[in-house]
C-alpha positions, 0 to 999 in steps of 0.5 A: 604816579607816572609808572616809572619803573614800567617807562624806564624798562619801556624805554630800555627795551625799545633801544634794544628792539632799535638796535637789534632791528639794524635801525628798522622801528616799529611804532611800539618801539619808537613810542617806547622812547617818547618818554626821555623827552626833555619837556615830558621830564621836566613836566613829570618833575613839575608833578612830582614837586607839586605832589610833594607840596601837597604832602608839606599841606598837611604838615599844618594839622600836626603839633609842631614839637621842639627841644631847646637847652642852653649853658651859659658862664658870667664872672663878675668884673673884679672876681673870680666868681663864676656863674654857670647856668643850665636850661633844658626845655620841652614845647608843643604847640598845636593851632586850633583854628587859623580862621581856614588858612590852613583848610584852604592852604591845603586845597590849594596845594591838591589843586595845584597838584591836580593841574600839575598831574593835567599838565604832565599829561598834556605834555605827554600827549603832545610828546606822542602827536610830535613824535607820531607824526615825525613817524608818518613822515617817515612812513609816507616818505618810504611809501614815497620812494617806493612809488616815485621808482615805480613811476619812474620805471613806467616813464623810462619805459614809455620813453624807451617805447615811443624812441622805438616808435619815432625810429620806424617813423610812426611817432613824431620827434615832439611826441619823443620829446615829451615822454624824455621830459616825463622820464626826466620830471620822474628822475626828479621825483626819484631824488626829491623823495630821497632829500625828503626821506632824509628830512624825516629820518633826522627829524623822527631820530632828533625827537627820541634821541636815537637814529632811525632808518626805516619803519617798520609794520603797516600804519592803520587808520581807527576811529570811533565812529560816535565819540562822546564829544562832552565826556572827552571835552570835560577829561582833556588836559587843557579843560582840567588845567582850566578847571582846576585854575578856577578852582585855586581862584576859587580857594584864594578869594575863599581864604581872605575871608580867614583874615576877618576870623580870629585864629586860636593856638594852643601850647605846652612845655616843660622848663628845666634850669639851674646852675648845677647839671643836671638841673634840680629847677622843674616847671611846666604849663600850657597856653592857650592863645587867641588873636583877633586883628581888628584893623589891619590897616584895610588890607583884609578888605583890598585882597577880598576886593581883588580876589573877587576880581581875579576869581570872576576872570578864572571863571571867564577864563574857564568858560572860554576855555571849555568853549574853546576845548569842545569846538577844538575836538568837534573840529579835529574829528570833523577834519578826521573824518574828512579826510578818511573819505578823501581816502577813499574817494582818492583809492577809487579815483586811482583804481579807475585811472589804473584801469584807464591806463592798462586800457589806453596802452593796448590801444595805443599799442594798436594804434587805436589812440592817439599819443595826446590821449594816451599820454593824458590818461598816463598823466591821470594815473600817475597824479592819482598814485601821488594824491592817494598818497598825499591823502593817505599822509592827510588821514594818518596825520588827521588820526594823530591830531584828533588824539591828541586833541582830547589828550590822547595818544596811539600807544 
């Protein structure tokens, strides 16, 4: 049912990947441990006790079969006498009709299953957006590093520039003073994003239970461009645990009808006894049994009242819920989309700011602008680089939620 064999084997070779890559992790190999997560175990567990409960159902449409026997020994109060006494017996009972208890019984455990099943893979969805998005902080953390350094040498560098510039008098000491306060708000930046690399490097390593480094690989973004938003809504985790609750609700107040129905049982067994074994006494027959309680004391008609009770709020329960799954999906890819475009807008907005900046240094070098307007344009550049990233993290981020808010995950 939950591909064991093929997750286990999953999993041993992802830890060898993590080790044989010096702690370097592509996505397939991190998403490769996500199953030796506690709460996804403890879940599959959940499942598995469910489907067996399910098995135990049907134990109720099966003749129940039994074996007895017996020795015992009496002496009489002032002799010597003793009686032995031998008992051997066969018995086979089969229930005819159980007023539907055990109909409804075994429905309830299928559902009780089912929901089990739409649990784990809540869980499981969950496990991945966790781990995932531990995986891009990991990545936009790296990127971070990466171009925090590269900012870094832009801004020693004009540093450098306008000292050279301030020593043959064409620039002034506050001008100066300026560019060594950018270099050194850069050299924060620089170890910022190393305390946030560190972060994302615990948090990623604690979700799978093995250290990693760096990622690996390039994280792309993909998304269907119409989705289905009802077909999605009605196969999520959260809409079948609904569901499938209404539906033991459903069962329940079905079943307490059985208490106004008389239940049937039929039976067969053979006797052996005597005082000598083996026993020379043989009998057999069969019985068949009807029951009807006529007055049980009003109880039949309290549960009926209170399961007519409890399936109206299940109903409830459910409508609300698939309100509430549908308006959540409508919303993630509504998120998602938005920030795709903010990507792009953020990759134009950067594009056009660099082409700015390469201008604005051949002209300030020229004496063509003036350090105010040349430092602004800089500036721009410079804050286009972070928020390209900053949205970069959003979409990836916005990726991940939207899977997991119709139960999926990127393998």
């Amino acid at each position: 049912m939950l591909k064991k064999n093929f997750s286990a084997l999953l999993i041993a070779v992802s830890v060898i990947l993590l080790h044989c890559a010096a702690y370097c992790a592509s996505w397939e190999a991190v998403a490769g441990l996500v199953y030796n997560n506690d709460d996804l175990v403890s879940a599959a567990k959940q499942a598995d006790s469910a489907h067996w409960s399910y098995n135990k159902a049907w134990t109720a449409y099966y003749p129940q079969v039994s074996l007895s026997g017996s020795y015992s020994e009496t002496t009489q109060s002032g002799t010597d006498e003793t009686t032995k006494a031998y008992s051997t017996g066969f018995n086979v009972k089969q229930t005819l009709f159980s007023g539907f208890q055990n109909y409804n019984a075994l429905r309830s455990a299928n559902a009780s299953y089912q929901q089990a099943v739409a649990s784990y893979n809540k869980t499981l969805s969950d496990v991945y957006f966790n781990v995932r998005s531990a995986f891009i902080g990991l990545y936009i953390a790296q990127a971070n590093i990466d171009l925090s350094g590269q900012i870094l040498s832009r801004l020693s560098a004009n540093a450098r520039m306008i000292k050279l510039m301030y020593d043959s008098g064409r620039e002034d000491r506050g001008n100066l003073m300026a560019t060594q306060a950018s270099q050194k708000n850069g050299e924060f930046g620089v170890s910022s994003a190393k305390r946030e690399l560190e972060l994302a490097r615990l948090k990623l390593s604690q979700l799978i239970s093995a250290e990693i480094s760096t990622t690996d690989g390039v994280m792309n973004l993909t998304f269907e461009a119409a989705p289905d938003f009802k077909m999605l809504a009605e196969n999520c985790p959260a809409y079948l645990i609904a569901k499938y609750q209404l539906e033991l609700a459903e069962i329940d107040d079905q079943n307490t009808l059985g208490e106004f129905l008389p239940t049937a049982q039929v039976s067969w067994g053979n006797q052996s006894s005597g005082t000598e074994w083996p026993t020379s006494s043989n009998s057999q027959g069969w019985n068949l049994n009807l029951s009807y309680s006529l007055f049980p004391g009003g109880a039949n008609i309290a549960d009926k009242f209170i399961n007519d009770l409890n399936q109206e709020k299940a109903r409830r329960d459910f409508e609300s819920s698939k309100k509430t799954v549908l308006l959540s999906i409508e919303d993630s890819y509504r998120s998602l989309r938005d920030a795709v475009e903010s990507l792009e807008v953020s990759r134009v907005l950067m594009d056009a700011d660099s082409e700015r900046a390469k201008i604005a240094d051949a002209k300030y070098q020229n004496g063509l602008m003036t350090f105010d307007e040349w430092n602004r344009i800089i500036s721009d550049y410079i804050n286009a680089q972070r928020s390209f990233l900053q949205a970069r993290s959003t979409a990836l981020q916005a990726s991940a939620a939207w899977k997991n808010s119709y139960g999926g995950y990127e393998k």
